[in-house]
N, C-alpha and C positions, 0 to 999 in steps of 0.2 A: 504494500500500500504506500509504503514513501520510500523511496530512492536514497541510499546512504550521501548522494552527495548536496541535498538539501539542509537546510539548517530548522529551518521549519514549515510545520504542516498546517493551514489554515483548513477548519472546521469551519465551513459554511452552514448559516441557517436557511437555507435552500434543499430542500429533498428533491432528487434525483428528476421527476415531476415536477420540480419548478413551483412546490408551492413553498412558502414562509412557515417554518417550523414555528412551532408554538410550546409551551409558552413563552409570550413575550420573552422574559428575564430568562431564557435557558443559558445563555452563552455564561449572566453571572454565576447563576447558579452551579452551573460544570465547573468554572474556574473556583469558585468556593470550596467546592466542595476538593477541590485537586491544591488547596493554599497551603498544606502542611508539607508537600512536598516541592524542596526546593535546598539551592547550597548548602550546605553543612548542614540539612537535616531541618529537623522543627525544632520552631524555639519558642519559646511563653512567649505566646501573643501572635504568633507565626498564623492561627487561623481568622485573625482579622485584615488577613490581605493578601492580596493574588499573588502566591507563587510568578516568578520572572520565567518559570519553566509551561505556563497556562496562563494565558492571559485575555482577557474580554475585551472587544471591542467592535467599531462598524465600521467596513468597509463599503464605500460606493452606496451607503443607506443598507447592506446587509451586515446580520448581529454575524459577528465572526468570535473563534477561540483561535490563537496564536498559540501553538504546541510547539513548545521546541525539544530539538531531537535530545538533549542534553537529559531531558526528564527518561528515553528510553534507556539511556546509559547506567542513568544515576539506580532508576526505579522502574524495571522492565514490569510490573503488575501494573501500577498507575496509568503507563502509554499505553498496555493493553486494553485498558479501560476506558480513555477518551477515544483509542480507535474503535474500541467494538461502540462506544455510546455512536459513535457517526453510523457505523454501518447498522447499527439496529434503527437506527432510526430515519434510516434511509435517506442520510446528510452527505450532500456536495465536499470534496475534500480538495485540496488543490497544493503542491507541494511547492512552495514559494522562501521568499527571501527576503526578510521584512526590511524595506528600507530608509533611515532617516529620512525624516523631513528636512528638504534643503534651506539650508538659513534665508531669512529673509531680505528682502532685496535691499540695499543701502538707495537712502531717498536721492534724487537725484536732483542737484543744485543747479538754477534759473542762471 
């Protein structure tokens, strides 16, 4: 399902059918529930925010999870987990490469 030379896998809320996954908040919720895994493990207080390895967000107005491959390495049961939640739920997956946003432009003087 992902090519080893991606860095990461975006979870589309998109089913295969083209409809919008529901519920709304699924992307926070998967990322939630995936917060304790992450760098050196979990730490007090580590489940009040998103793991850097699952991350929520929208792309193009669709709800996306940003997986990075680093979570397969660290915690092969966790990445089994957000891949099989895609394919149970018959979610868009697309193997991409998340990239800064470029700075913004310097104003240009009259």
């Amino acid at each position: 399902m992902a090519s080893p030379s991606t860095q990461e896998v975006f979870i589309q809320g998109i089913t295969h059918s083209g409809k919008t996954f529901r519920p709304s908040d699924w992307a926070e919720r998967l990322a939630g529930v995936m917060g304790q895994f992450r760098p050196g493990g979990a730490q007090p207080g580590s489940h009040l925010s998103y793991s850097p390895w699952c991350v929520p967000t929208v792309i193009h107005g669709v709800k996306c999870v940003i997986v990075n491959r680093a979570l397969r390495d660290h915690e092969p049961m966790a990445w089994d987990f957000v891949m099989n939640f895609a394919r149970d739920n018959d979610l868009q997956v697309a193997e991409a490469c998340l990239l800064p946003d470029p700075p913004p432009a310097a104003a240009k003087r009259p």
